[in-house]
N, C-alpha and C positions, 0 to 999 in steps of 0.2 A: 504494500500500500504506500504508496509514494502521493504525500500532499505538500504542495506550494500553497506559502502566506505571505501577505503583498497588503504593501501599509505606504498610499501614494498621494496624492495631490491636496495635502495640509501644507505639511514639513514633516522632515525627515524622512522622506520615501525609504521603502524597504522591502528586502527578501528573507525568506528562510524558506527552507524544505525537510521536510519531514519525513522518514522512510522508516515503513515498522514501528514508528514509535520515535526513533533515535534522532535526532537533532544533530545530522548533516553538514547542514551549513547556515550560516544567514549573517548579512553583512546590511548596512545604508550605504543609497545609490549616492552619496555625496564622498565615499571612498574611492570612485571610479571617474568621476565625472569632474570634481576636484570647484565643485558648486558647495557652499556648506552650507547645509539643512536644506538640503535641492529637495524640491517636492515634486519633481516630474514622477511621471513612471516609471519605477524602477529597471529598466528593463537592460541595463546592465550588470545588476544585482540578480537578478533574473537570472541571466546567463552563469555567470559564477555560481549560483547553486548549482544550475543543473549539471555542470561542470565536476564541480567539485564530489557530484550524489553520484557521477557515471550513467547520468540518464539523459534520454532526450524530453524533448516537449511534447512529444509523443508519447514518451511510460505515464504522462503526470495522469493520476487517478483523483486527483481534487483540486480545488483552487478556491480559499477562502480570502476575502476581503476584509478587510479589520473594522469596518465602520457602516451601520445600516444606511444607505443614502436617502433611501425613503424617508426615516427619521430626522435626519439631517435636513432634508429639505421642507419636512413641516416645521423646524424649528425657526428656519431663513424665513418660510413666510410668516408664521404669528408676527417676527422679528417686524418683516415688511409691511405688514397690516396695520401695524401700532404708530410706523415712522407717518411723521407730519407732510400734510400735502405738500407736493412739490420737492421733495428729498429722496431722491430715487437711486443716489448711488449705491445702496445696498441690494436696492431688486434688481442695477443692474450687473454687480459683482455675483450676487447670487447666483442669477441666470447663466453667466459665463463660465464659474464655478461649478455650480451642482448640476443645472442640467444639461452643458454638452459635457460634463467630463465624468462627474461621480456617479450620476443613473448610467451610465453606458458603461460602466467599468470592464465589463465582460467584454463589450466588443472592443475598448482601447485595451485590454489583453489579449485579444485575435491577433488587431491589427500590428501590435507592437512584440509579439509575440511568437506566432504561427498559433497554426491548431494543433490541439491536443488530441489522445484518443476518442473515438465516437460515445464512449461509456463516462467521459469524464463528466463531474459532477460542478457547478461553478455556483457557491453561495457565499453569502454575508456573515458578517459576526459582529453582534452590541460593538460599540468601540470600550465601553468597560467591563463587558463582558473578555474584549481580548487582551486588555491588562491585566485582569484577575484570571487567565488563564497561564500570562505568561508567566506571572507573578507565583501561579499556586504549582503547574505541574514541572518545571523544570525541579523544584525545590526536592531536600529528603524526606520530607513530611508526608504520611498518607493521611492529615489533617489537619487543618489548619482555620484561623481567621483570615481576611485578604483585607485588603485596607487600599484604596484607590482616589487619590485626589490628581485630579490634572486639570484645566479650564476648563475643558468642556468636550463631550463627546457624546455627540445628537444632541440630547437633553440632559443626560447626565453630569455629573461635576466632584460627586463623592459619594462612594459608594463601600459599604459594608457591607463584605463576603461572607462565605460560607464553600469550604473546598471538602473532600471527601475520597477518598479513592481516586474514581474517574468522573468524577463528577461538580460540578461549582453550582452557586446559586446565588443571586442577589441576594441582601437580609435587608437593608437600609438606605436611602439612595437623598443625597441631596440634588434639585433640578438646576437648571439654568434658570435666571442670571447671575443666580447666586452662585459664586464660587470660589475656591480657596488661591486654586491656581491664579484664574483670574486677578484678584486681589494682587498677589505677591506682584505679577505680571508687571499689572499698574502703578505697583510703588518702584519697579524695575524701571520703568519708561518715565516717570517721576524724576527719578534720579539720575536721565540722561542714558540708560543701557537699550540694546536692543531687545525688545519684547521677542523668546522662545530663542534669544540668543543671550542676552547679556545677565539670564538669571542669576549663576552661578556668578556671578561679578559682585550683583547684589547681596548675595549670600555673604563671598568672602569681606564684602566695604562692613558685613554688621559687627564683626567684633572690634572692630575699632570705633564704635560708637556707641555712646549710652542710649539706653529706650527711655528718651523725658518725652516723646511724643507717644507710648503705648497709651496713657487713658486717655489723650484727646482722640487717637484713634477707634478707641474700642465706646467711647460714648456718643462717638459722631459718626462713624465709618462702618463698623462690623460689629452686630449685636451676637455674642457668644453664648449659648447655653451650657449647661452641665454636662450635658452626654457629647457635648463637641460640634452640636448641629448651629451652623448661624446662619444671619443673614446682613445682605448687605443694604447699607442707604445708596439705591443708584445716584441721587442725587450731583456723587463722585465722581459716577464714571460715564464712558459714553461710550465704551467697546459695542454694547446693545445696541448701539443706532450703527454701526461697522463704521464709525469715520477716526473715530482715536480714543484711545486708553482712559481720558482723565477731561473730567470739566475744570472748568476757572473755581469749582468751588473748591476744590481738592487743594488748591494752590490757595487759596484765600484761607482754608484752614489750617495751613502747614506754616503760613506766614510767608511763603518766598515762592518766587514762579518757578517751574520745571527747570532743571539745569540742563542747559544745550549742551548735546552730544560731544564730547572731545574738551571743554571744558575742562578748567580746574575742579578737581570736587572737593569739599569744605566739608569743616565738621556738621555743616548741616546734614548733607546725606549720609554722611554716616550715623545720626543720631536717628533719623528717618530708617536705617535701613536694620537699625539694632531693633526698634519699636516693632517693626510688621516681622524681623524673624521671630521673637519672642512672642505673640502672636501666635505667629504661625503652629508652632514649637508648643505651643497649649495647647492651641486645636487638635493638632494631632494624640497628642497624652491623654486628653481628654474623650479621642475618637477612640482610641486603642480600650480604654477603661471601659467605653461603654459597649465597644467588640466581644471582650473579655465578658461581662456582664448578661448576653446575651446567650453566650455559649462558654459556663464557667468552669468546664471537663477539659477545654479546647487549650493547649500547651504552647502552638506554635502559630506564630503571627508573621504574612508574608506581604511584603508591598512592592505597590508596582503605580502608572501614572508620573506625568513630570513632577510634581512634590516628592515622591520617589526617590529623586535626585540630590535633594537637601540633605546631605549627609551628615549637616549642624543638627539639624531636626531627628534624624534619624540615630545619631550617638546619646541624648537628651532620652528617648522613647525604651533605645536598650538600659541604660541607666537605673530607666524607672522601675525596671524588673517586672512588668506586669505579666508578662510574655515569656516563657523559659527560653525562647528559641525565637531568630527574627532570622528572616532569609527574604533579599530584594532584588527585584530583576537587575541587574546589571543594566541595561539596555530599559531603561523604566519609561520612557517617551515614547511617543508613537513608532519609534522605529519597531521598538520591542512586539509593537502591534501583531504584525507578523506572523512573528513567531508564536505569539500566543492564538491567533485565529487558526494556524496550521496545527497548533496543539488542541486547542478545542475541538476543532474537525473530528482528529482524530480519535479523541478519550471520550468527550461528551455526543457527539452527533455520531461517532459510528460506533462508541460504547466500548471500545476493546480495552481492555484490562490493564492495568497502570501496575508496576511494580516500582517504589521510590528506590533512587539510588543512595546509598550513605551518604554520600558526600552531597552531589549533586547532578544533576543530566545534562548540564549545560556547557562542561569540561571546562569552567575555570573560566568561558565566554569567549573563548579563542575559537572564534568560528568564521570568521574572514579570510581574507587574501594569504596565502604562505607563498615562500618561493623556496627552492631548494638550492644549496649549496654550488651546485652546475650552473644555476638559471643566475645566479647575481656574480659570477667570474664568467658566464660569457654576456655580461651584461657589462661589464667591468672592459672587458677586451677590446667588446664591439666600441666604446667609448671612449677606448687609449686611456684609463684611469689605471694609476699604477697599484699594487696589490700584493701583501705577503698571506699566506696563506697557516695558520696554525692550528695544530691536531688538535682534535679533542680532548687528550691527554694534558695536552700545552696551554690550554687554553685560560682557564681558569688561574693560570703562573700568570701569564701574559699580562691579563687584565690587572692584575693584581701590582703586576711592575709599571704599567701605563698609570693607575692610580696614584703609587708613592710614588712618580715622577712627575705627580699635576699635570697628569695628561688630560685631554676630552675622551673621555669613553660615548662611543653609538652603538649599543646592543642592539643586535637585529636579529631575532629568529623567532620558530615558530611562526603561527598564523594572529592577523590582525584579529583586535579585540569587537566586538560586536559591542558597542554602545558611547557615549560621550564620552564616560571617564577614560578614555585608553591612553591610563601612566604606564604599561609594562607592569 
């Protein structure tokens, strides 16, 4: 049983392929194309799986999509229905967006693709339904909580799981507009970063700032409850109307306007970005407590969705102890999409029997591009780039003598890492 899973036209386009169960291959088409967080169709990622599985487009026996379109595009229009007459750049994004490109996903997989075998099967998956899959089945766990915040997918925005064997299930879902991701988003773009780029920027600016802006936040901006469920005062934002992140009131209550891109940043944004991580960093303690609470037999908690990413938030959450065991997609952003719709496919939609690995099934996340030792010395040659060559035996000396002589070390092996964080 060979299935492909395909996470396109957001950001971060992506592939993985599935065979038997086993987890293949799967890389983002922004490795190949050298676009970062390219949202085309991955169909160079594409190829590299099927590459790397020894199959054609021909064996593929499934092809799962990470995000319901149908869903997606009632969301665009409620969106559309509500915007003020004569404000139509979101029906006209929408229209170019969802319905030549996301409703026909099947045929821009033909055409950018070929055909597959005449039996192949071509369906959809929740888009948090394919977080909490990539989230739950890669993991060692034959049970688990799941735990899902990222902006938004269709309608959803936060979502607490319930995983089992081969099987997952919603338990608790917060909708659109309200959202966690969202939110951080907007104090991203606030503080001059790119929105689903410059998160992790924001992340790292908050330990150099105090949070003296968390309770004007949290009495004007994001009403928190106890179980971790909030909401937001749009008042702030205006991502809901598709034209930008942040109204004049967001800046009127923060006391300073948006800081332009490339800008000096000051202790303002970092005081700004210490307030919405700490924030954040509740929300979550408080979503896990009420996870926990729901299912209080349940030992092991797994996450997945761009909050995911927050690894502030995420050392904060293991800390708390609520959880004996916490396991997180690597790949927690839509790329991960993928891989978890090609995993669903498989465990829930055609039921076959899951056995967890100890460790893990996703070998450490090294499921990208490899070269082999041949391939980078005649790569080397072809290039006239000069080159000593040392055993494996030697090798481990080598580097070791490169370092006590304050040399630059460039480790290069194995295969690239499947997800943003790829340090080695």
């Amino acid at each position: 049983m060979i299935i492909l899973g395909i996470s396109a036209l957001y950001h971060d386009s992506a592939a993985a392929i599935v065979v038997d169960g086993k987890i293949s291959a799967a890389a983002q088409e922004e490795r190949f194309s050298r676009v970062k967080h390219d949202k085309r169709f991955p169909i160079n990622a594409v190829a590299f799986c099927l590459k790397t599985a020894g199959v054609t487009i021909g064996d593929i026996d499934l092809v799962c999509y990470y995000d319901n379109p149908l869903l997606t595009l009632q969301r665009f229009v409620a969106n559309a229905a509500s915007l003020p007459e004569g404000e139509d750049d979101l029906v006209e994004w929408t229209y170019d967006d969802i319905f030549s490109k996301r409703i026909w996903i099947k045929n821009l997989f033909l055409k950018s693709c070929g055909k597959p075998k005449e039996s192949c099967k071509f369906m959809v998956c929740e888009h948090h339904i394919s977080h909490a899959a990539s989230a739950f089945y890669p993991s060692p766990f034959d049970e688990a909580m799941i735990l899902t915040n990222d902006g938004v997918g269709e309608w959803d925005t936060t979502t607490i799981g319930y995983g089992k064997n081969n099987d997952i299930k919603k338990v608790k879902t917060i909708s659109y507009p309200h959202s966690l991701g969202l939110l951080y988003s907007a104090f991203t773009y606030y503080c001059g970063f790119k929105v689903n780029e410059g998160d992790y920027k924001f992340m790292g600016l908050a330990p150099y700032g105090v949070p003296k802006y968390y309770d004007l936040i949290k009495e004007n901006v994001i009403d928190v409850k106890e179980d971790g469920s909030y909401r937001l005062n749009l008042e702030y934002f205006d991502y809901q109307n598709g034209r930008t992140m942040i109204t004049d009131s967001l800046e009127k209550l923060l006391g300073s306007p948006r800081r332009e891109p490339e800008s000096r940043i000051t202790r303002h944004e970092m005081d700004v970005a210490a307030s919405v991580q700490k924030i954040t960093e509740e929300i979550i303690v408080k979503q896990a407590k009420y996870a926990k609470s729901l299912y209080p037999e349940v030992k092991n908690i797994v996450l997945a969705g761009g909050c995911g990413l927050n690894c502030v938030a995420n050392g904060v959450l293991l800390r708390e102890k609520i959880f004996d065991r916490i396991w997180i997609q690597p790949a927690a952003g839509d790329a991960g999409g993928a891989l978890g719709a090609a995993l669903y496919a498989y465990y829930s939609y055609l039921g076959n029997e899951r056995v967890p690995e100890e460790y893990d099934s996703q070998q450490g996340s090294y499921l990208g591009l490899g070269y082999s030792n041949d391939e980078v010395k005649t790569w080397l040659e072809d290039n006239n780039i000069p080159y000593h060559e040392v055993s494996k035996e030697d090798r481990a000396d080598a580097i070791a003598e490169h370092i006590a002589n304050r040399k630059v070390i460039g480790l290069f092996q194995g295969r690239a890492e499947f997800g943003p964080r790829a340090l080695g």
